[in-house]
C-alpha positions as CSV (number, residue, x, y, z in Angstrom):
1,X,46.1,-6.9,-30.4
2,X,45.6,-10.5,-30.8
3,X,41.9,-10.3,-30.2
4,X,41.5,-7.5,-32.8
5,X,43.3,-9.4,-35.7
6,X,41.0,-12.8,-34.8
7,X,38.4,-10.7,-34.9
8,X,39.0,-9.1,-37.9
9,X,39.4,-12.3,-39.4
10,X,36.3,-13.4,-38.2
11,X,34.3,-10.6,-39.3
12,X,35.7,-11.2,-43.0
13,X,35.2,-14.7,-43.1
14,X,31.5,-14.5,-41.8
15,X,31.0,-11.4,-43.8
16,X,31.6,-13.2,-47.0
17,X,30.3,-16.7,-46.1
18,X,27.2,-15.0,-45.0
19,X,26.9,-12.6,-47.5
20,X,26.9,-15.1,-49.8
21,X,24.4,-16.7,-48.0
22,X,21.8,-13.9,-48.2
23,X,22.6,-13.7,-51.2
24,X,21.4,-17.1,-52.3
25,X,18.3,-16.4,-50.3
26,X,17.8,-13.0,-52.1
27,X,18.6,-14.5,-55.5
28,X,16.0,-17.2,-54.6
29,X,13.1,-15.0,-53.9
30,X,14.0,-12.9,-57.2
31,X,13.9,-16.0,-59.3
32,X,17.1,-15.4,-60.7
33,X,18.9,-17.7,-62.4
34,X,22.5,-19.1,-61.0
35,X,23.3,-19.8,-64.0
36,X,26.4,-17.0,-64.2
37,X,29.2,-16.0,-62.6
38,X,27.6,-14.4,-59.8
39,X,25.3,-17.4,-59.1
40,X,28.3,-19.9,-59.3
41,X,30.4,-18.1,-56.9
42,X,27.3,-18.3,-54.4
43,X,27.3,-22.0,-55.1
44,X,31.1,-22.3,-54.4
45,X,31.0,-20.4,-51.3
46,X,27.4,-22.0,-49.4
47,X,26.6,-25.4,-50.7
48,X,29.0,-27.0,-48.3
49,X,26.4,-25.4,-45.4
50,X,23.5,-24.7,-46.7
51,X,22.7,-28.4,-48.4
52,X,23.2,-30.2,-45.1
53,X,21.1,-27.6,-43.2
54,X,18.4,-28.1,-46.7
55,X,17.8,-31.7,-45.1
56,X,16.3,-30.2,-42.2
57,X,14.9,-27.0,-43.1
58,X,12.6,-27.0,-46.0
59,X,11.6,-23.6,-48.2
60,X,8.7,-21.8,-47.5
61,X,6.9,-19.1,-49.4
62,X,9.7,-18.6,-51.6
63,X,12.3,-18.0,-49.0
64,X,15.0,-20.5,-48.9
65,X,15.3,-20.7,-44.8
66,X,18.7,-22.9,-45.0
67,X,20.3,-20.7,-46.2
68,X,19.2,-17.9,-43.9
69,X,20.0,-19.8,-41.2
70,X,23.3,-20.4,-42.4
71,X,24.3,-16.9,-42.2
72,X,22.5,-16.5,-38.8
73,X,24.6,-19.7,-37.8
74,X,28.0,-18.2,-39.0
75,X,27.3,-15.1,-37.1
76,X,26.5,-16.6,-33.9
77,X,29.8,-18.7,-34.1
78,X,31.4,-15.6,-34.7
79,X,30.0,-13.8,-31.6
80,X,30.0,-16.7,-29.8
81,X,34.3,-17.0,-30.4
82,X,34.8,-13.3,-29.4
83,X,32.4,-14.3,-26.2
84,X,34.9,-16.7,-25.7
85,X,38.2,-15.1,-26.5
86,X,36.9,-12.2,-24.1
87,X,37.0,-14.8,-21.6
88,X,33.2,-15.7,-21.3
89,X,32.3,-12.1,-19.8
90,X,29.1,-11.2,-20.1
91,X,25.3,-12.6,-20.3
92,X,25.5,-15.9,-22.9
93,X,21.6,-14.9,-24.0
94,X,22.7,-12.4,-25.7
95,X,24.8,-13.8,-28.4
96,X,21.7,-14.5,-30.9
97,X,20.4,-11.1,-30.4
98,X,24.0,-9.7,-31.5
99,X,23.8,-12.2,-34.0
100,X,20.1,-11.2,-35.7
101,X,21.4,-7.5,-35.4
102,X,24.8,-8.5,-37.2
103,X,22.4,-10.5,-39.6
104,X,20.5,-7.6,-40.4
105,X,23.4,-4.9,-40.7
106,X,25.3,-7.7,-43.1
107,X,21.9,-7.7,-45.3
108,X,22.1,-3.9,-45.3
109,X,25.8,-3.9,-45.7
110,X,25.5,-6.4,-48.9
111,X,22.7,-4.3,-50.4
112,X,25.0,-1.2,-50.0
113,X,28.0,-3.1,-51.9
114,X,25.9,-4.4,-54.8
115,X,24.3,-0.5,-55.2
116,X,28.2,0.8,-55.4
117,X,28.9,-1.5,-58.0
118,X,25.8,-1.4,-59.7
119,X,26.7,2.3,-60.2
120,X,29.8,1.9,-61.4
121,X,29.1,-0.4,-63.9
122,X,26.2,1.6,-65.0
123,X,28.8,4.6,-65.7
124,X,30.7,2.4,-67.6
125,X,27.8,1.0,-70.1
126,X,29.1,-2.5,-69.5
127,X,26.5,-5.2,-71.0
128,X,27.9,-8.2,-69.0
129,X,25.8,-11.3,-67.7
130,X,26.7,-10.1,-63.8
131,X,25.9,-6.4,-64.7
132,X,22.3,-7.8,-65.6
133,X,22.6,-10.0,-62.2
134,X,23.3,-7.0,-60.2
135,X,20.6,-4.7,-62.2
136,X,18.1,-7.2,-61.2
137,X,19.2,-7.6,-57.6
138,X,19.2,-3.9,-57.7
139,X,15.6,-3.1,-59.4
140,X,13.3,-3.9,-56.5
141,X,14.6,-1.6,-54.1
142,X,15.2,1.0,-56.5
143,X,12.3,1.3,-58.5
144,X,9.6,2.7,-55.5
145,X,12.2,5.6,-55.4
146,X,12.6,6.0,-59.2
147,X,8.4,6.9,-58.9
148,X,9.7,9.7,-56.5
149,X,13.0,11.1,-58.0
150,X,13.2,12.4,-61.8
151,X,16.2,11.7,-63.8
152,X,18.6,14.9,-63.5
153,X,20.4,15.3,-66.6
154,X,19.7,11.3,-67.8
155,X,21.3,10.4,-64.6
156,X,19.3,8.3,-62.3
157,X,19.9,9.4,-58.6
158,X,17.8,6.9,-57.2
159,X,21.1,4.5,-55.8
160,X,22.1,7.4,-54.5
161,X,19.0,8.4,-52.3
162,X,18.8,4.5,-51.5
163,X,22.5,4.9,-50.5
164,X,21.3,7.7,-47.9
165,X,18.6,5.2,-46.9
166,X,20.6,2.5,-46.3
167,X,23.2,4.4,-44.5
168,X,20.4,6.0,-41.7
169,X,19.0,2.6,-41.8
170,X,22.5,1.4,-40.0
171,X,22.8,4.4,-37.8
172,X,19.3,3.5,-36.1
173,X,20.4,-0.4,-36.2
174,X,23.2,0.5,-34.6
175,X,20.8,2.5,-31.9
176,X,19.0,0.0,-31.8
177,X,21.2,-2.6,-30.9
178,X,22.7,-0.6,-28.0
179,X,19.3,-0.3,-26.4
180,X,18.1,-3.6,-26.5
181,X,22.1,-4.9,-25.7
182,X,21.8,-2.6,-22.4
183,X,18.7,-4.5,-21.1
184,X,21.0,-7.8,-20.7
């Protein structure tokens, strides 16, 4: 019980630390500006671990590589304490692959959150300066399937087929991460 609930409370605290993380990175490459609430939450949440890490690890091509390896660093700590807690069992090696798998479902996670509440907000015709934060973090994934799917009625399905996506693209991480887990 006790290692459930510690790690539960790990998967939280990383989830949102490094959410916030990829986040920054994401906002970053989109050129969008921090200057709102969504931005200044990501500022309250990373700058404590992603400036030190800036010292060392510069930018490059647009991608802000700090913070990236923030989140990969708070997910290794997090695998790395449930290594521990489970009493060091198992092969050491393979805590960064767990933890460049749990990056990668936490981007796909976070991109499946923003898509719920950029729906919702769209229902309710909200003109807010973190609605147009989350349309543009929304618009790049969304628009190659808004060339594919017609609007039904004047509703736009596309989040919902990039939903779907999202969702199979977790099933066959999850595959994925079982197969190359069972070679270790």
């Amino acid at each position: 019980m006790l290692y459930q609930i510690i790690s539960f409370l790990l998967e939280v605290a990383t989830g949102l630390l490094g959410s916030a993380c990829l986040l920054r990175v994401y906002m970053q490459y989109q050129r969008i500006s921090f200057r709102n609430p969504v931005g200044s939450l990501v500022f309250a949440l990373t700058d404590w671990m992603v400036l030190p890490l800036r010292r060392v690890i510069p930018a490059a091509g647009g991608w802000d590589l700090a913070s990236l390896l923030g989140a990969f660093l708070l997910k290794l700590f997090q695998y790395f304490v449930l290594w521990l807690l489970m009493g060091a069992v198992g092969n050491l090696l393979a805590l960064p692959v767990l933890a460049l798998f749990g990056l990668v479902a936490m981007a796909i996670y976070g991109l499946t959150g923003l898509l719920i509440i950029y729906a919702v907000l769209s229902w309710m015709q909200t003109r807010s300066p973190m609605m147009d934060v989350i349309e543009r973090l929304c618009a790049p994934p969304l628009q190659p399937l808004r060339k594919i799917i017609p609007l039904v009625s004047g509703v736009d399905l596309s989040p919902l087929a990039l939903l779907v996506i999202l969702q199979v693209a977790s099933i066959v991480l999850g595959h994925a991460m079982n197969a190359v887990l069972a070679t270790f």
